[in-house]
N, C-alpha and C positions, 0 to 999 in steps of 0.2 A: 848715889844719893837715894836714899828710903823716898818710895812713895806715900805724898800728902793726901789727905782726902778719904772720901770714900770709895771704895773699889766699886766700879762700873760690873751689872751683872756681867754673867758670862753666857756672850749670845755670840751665835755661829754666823760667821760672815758668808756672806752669798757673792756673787759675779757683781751684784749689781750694786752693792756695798763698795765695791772696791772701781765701779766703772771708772770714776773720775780718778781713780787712784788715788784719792785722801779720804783719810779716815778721819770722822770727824765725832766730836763727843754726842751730838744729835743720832749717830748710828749705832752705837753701842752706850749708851746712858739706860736707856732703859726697854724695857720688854716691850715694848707699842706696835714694833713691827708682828711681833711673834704672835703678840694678843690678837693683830687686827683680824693676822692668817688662819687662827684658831676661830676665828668669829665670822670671818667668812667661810669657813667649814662647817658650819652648823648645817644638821639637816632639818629641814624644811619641807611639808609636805608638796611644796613646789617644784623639791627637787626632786623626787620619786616619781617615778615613770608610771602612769596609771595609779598612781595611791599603792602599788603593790613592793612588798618588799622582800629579797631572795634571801636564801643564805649567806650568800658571800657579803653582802653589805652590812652583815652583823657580826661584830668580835664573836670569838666560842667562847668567851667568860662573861658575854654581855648577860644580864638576868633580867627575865620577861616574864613577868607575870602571868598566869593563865586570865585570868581576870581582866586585862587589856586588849584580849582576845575575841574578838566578835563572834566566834562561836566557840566559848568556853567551855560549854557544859551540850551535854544532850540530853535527848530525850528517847527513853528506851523501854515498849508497854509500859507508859505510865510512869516511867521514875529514872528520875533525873539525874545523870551522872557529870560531874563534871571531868576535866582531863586532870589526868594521872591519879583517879579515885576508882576506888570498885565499888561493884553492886552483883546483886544475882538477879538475874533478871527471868522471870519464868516467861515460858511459853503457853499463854490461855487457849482451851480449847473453844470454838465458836460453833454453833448451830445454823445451818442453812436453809432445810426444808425438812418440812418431814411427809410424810406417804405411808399412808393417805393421811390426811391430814381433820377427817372426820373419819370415826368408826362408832359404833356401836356399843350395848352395854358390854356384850360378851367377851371373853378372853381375843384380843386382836392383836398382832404384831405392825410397828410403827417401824418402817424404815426411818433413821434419821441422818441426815449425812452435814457432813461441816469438816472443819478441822482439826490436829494436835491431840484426838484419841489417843487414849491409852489403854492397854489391857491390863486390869479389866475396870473398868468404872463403874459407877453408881447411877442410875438415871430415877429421875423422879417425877410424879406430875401433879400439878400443887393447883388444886380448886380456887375459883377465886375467892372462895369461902378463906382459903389458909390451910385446907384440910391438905395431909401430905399422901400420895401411894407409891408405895414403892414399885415398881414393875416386879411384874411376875418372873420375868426371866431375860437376861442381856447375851448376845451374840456377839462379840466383835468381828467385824470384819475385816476393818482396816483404819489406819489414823484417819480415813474419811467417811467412813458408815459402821455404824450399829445398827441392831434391830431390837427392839424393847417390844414387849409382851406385855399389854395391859390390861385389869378387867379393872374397870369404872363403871360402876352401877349409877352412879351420880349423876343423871343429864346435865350440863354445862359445859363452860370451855374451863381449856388449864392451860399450866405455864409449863415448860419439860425444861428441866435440871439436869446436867450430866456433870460430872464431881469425879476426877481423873485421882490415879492413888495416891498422887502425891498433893491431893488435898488441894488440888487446882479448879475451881468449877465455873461455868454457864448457867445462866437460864435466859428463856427464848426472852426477847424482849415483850412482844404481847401473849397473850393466854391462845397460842396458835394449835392448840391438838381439840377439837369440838369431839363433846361426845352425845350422840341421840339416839334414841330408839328410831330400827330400822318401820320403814310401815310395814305393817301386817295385816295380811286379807282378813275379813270376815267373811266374806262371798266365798262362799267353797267352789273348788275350782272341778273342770267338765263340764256336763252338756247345759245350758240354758235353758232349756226343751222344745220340743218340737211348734213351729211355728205354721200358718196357714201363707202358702206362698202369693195368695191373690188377696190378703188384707192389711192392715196396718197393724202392727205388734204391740201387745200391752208395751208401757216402759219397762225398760230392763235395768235395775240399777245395782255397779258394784261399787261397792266399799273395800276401803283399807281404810284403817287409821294411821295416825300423821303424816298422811297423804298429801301433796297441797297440788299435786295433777297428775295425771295419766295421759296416757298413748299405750293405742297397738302398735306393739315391736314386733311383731310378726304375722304372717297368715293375712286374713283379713276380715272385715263385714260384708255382706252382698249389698250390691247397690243398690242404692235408693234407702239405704238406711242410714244414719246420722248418729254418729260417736262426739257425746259431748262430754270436756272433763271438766271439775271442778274438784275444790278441797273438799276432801274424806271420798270423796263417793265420785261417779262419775258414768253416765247414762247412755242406753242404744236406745232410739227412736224410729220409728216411719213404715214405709212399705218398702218389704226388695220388691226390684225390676229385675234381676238379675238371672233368676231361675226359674223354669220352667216346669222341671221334671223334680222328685224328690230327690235330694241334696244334703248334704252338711258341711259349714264352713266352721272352720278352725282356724281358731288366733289365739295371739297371746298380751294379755294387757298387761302392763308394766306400770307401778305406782312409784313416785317420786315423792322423794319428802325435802322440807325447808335446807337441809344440806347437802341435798345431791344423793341422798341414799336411798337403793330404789330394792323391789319387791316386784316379781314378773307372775305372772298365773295363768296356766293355759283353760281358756273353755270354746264351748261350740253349741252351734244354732241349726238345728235343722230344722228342713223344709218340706211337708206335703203337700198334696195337690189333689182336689175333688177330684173325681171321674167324670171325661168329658174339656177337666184343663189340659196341653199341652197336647190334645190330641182332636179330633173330629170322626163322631161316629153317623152314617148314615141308615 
């Protein structure tokens, strides 16, 4: 006899379908069992062990967006790449320090050291005016130091540029290379002249300009006389104690200016004695 009706899907009996050993139309009618099993297979971030998920726990034909990815994209000097994209990403040179880091009007060479040098680069040093100078001449030494050669007749500070061949460049963040005139004696340098060993000595005053103090670096004054410095100029005063017999002491005074750049000049003071000092005649 032809079957009436409509035909029962076709669902796979299990052990437990069959436990009681009758098969009943509630067991094979319709898909409810299969659905529930499929529903209680869902994953859930409840069911992921620490939120973290392997490979094995994913089909090889499953498709995952990079975009669903918490770190999709990166970041590489400045630009942003995401996964499975390209980029060229260059290597910038950076500046460190430089040495000395004040010089003078004159022709001077700047050690500069930083990273990603190239040979041979461009260096530049840019007034804060805007004015541009080229260095007079560039050394490489290595992707960590140059030496650039500059004459800046311009007193102020600058910015230093380096510009790698392939069109890669730096500039210092602040205007870090100062440039000043060094101080320079007026006082012509040797003897002072000849001083009375038993009286108090006119003032003695040296100059340099852009000077803003002094000290003896060497040698010395005799005692009892008093070395005072001050900006431009800077003074010997009083009486020696010190000597007896005619003498001459030799020093050297050394001028400092607002940036640490100094100017040294050697002079000397001698010392006579009437007939009768330093000795006793009967």
């Amino acid at each position: 006899m032809a079957y009436v009706g409509a035909t029962p899907a076709k669902i796979p009996l299990t052990s437990s379908d069959l436990a009681d050993s009758i098969v009943t139309a509630s067991k094979i009618a319709t898909n409810a069992v299969e659905e529930a099993k499929v529903n209680a297979d869902a994953i859930t971030s409840a069911k992921i062990a620490a939120g973290a998920i392997v490979d094995s726990d994913i089909n090889a034909s499953a498709a995952i967006g990079n975009t669903k990815l918490a770190n999709y994209q990166i970041t590489i000097d400045g630009v942003t790449v995401a996964l499975g994209a390209s980029a060229t990403v260059v290597t910038k040179p950076t500046i460190t320090s430089l040495t000395p880091s004040v010089i003078p009007n004159t022709a001077t060479a700047v050690v500069i050291a930083g990273t990603n040098f190239t040979n041979m680069p461009s260096v530049e040093a840019i007034n804060s005016t805007g004015a541009i100078v080229v260095a007079d001449s560039i050394t490489y030494t290595s992707a960590a130091s140059i030496t650039a050669t500059f004459t800046l007749p311009v007193d102020g500070t600058y910015f230093i540029r380096i510009e790698n061949p392939d069109g890669v460049a730096v500039r210092t963040a602040t205007a870090a290379l100062t440039v000043s005139d060094a101080p320079e004696w007026v006082t012509a340098s040797g003897t002072l002249g000849t001083f009375s060993g038993d009286a108090a000595i006119a003032t003695q005053t040296l100059t340099a300009t852009d000077a803003t103090s002094f000290a003896i670096t060497s040698g010395g004054i005799a005692t009892g006389l008093t070395f005072t410095t001050g900006v431009g100029s800077c003074t010997i005063t009083g009486t020696q104690t010190e000597h007896s017999g005619a003498t001459t002491d030799n020093f050297t005074v050394t001028a400092t200016d607002a940036e640490g750049q100094t100017a040294a000049r050697a002079f000397s003071m001698s010392w006579s004695f009437s007939i009768g000092q330093g000795g006793q005649f009967n």
